[in-house]
N, C-alpha and C positions, 0 to 999 in steps of 0.2 A: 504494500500500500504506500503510496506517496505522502509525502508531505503533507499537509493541512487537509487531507481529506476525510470525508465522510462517510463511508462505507460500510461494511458490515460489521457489526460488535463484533468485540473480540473477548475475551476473560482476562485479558493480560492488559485492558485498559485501566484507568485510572484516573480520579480526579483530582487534581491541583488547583488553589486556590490562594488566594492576596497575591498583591501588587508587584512586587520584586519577582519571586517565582515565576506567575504569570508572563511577567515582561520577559526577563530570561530564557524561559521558553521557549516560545514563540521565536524568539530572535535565534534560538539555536538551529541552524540549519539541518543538523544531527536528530532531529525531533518527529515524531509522524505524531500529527496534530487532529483530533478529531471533530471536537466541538469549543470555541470560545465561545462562552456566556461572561456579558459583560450589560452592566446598567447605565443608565445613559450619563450620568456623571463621569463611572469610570470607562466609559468610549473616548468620551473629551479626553480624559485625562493621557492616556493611549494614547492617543493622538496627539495630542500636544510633544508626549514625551518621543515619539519616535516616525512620528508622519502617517501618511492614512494605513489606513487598515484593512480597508473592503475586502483584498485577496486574503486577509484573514477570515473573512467569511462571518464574522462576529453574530450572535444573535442579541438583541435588548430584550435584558428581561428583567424584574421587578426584584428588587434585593430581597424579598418574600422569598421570590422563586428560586433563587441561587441557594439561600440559606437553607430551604428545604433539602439540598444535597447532600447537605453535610450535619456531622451532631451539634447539637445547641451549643456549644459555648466554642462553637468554629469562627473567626475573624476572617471572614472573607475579603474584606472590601467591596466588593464588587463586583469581583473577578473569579472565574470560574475558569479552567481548559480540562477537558480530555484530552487524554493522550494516552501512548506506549510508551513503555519504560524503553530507556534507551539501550544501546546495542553493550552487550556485557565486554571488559576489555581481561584480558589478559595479563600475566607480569612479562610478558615477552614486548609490551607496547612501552614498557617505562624507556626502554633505549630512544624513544623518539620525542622523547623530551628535551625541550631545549637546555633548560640547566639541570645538566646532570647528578650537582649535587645540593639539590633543593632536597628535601628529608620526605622521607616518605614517613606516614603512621600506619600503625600495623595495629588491628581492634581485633582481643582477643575473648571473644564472646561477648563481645556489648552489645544486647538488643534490645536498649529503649530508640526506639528513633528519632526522641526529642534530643536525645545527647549524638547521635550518628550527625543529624542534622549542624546541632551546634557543629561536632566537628569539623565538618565540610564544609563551614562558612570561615572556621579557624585555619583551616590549610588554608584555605581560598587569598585570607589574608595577610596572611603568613609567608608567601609564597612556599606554600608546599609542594609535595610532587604528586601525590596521590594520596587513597585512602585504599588498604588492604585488609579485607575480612571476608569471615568465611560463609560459606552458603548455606550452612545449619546455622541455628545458634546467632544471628544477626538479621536484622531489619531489613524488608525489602524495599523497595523503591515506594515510595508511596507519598500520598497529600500533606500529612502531617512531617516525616522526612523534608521533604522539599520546603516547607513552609521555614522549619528550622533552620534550613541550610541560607534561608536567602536568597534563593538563585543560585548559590557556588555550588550546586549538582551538575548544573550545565558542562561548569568550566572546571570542574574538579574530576578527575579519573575515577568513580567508584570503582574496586575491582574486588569482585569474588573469588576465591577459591576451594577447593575440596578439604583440605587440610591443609592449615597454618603453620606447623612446623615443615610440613614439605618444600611450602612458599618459601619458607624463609632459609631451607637449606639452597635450596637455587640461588636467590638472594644472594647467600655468602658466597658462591661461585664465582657469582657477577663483580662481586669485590664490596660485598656493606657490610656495615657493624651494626650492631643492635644494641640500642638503651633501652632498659625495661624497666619501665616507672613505677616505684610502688613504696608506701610509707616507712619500711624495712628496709630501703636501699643503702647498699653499703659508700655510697660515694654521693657528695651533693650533683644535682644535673650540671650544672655550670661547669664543673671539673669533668666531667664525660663527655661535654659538648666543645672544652677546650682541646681535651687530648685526640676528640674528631673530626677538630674544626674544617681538617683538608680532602675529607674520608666522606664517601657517602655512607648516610645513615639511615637507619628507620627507626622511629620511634615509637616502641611499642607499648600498648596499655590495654589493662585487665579491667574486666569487669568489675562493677561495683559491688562491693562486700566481698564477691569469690578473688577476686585480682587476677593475677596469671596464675596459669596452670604449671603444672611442674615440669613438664615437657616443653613448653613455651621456653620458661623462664630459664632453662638449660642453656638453651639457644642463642641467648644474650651476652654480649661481651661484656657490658656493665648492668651493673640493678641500680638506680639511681635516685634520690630521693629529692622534693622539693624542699626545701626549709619554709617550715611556715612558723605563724604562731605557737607555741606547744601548746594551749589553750582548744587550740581547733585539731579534732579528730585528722577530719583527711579532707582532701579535695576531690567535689564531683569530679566524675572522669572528662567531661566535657571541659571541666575549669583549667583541671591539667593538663590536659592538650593542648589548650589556648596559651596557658604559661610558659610550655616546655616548647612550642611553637615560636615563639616571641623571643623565646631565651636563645635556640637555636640560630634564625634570625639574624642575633646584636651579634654574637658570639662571630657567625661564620662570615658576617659584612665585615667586622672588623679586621679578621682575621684577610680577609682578599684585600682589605685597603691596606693594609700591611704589606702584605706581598707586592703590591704595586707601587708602593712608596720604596720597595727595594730595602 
């Protein structure tokens, strides 16, 4: 099926909704689009933000009607799209990435999608490389996902696999290291992210309450800890991947401005 078309249901469709996601969307060429439902506030606004729209085919319909899609305390805006989830990528696609050593994160059975989401708006911003987890035991592509993410589902690599340690033995082939985030870690991140600064890396993180698995955490070249408050337990896992994202980041900019300054 092509792009923006209408055609016959599928089971593999799905609805997305608000403003950012929606626009993203749409703009993604990589997308097969089936129905936009939008109210005639958010058509304007659509338009305004990116020019007409017609070949989107848009339906106006009554922010009643949209809301009826979805469970009551959904934040639509206005904006409704069907769609297909997109094309599933591989870890053989990471080589076709322009910066090589942008960090990939590695989710080792996180299946809320509110926190998937977060993190794929944190790579996003982060300049990450990807997002790697596995096809049991993790969230599928879905309205509430995409909502989280912002739009950086678009622009961010999901990729699946069968088994996580398998991924990550290839991985080490390819030539990474692994930090495996968890409040027990024998080394602050900042000293793991120093001693990788030149290294590609993946960062990997455990579910909440179980953490990583013990096979997993084998895997790891460092176990790594944030320093917080001693007062606060631990950090959502979403919150730490946005930290250890950011840390990574300062760390590995600094470290190439260095090299350049010779």
């Amino acid at each position: 099926m092509t792009k923006h078309s209408k055609g016959k249901s599928s089971t593999k469709r799905y609805w997305m909704y608000g403003y950012h996601p929606v626009r993203a969307a749409i703009l993604n060429p990589k997308r097969t689009i089936h129905r936009l439902l939008l109210t005639q506030n958010a058509a304007h606004k659509l338009t305004r933000d990116i020019g007409p729209i017609d070949h989107y085919m848009p339906e106006i319909k009554s922010s009643k009607y949209i809301a009826e899609l979805f469970a009551a305390d959904t934040t639509h805006q206005g904006f409704a799209l069907q769609l297909a989830p997109l094309e599933e990528k591989g870890i053989d696609g990471l080589s076709q990435i322009v910066d090589p050593k942008a960090p990939l994160v590695l989710l080792d059975q996180v299946t809320d999608p509110q926190n998937v989401g977060a993190i794929l708006r944190s790579v996003d911003a982060f300049y990450g490389k990807a997002i790697i987890t596995t096809i049991r035991n993790s969230p599928s592509e879905s309205g509430v996902l995409a909502k989280a993410s912002s739009g950086a589902i678009e622009r961010v690599p999901f990729i699946k696999v069968a088994n996580l340690n398998g991924a990550m033995s290839k991985l080490k082939e390819m030539g990474y290291w692994f930090i495996g985030l968890e409040p027990e870690g024998t080394i602050e991140l900042e000293s793991a992210l120093e001693q990788t600064a030149d290294a590609q890396i993946g960062m990997v993180m455990g579910a909440e309450g179980k953490g990583l698995r013990e096979s997993v955490r084998k895997q790891c070249d460092y176990l790594a800890h944030i320093t917080i408050n001693p007062s606060t337990n631990s950090l959502n896992v979403s919150t730490a991947t946005s930290v250890s994202l950011y840390s990574a980041f300062r760390i590995r900019s600094a470290a190439k401005t260095r090299t350049e300054l010779g």
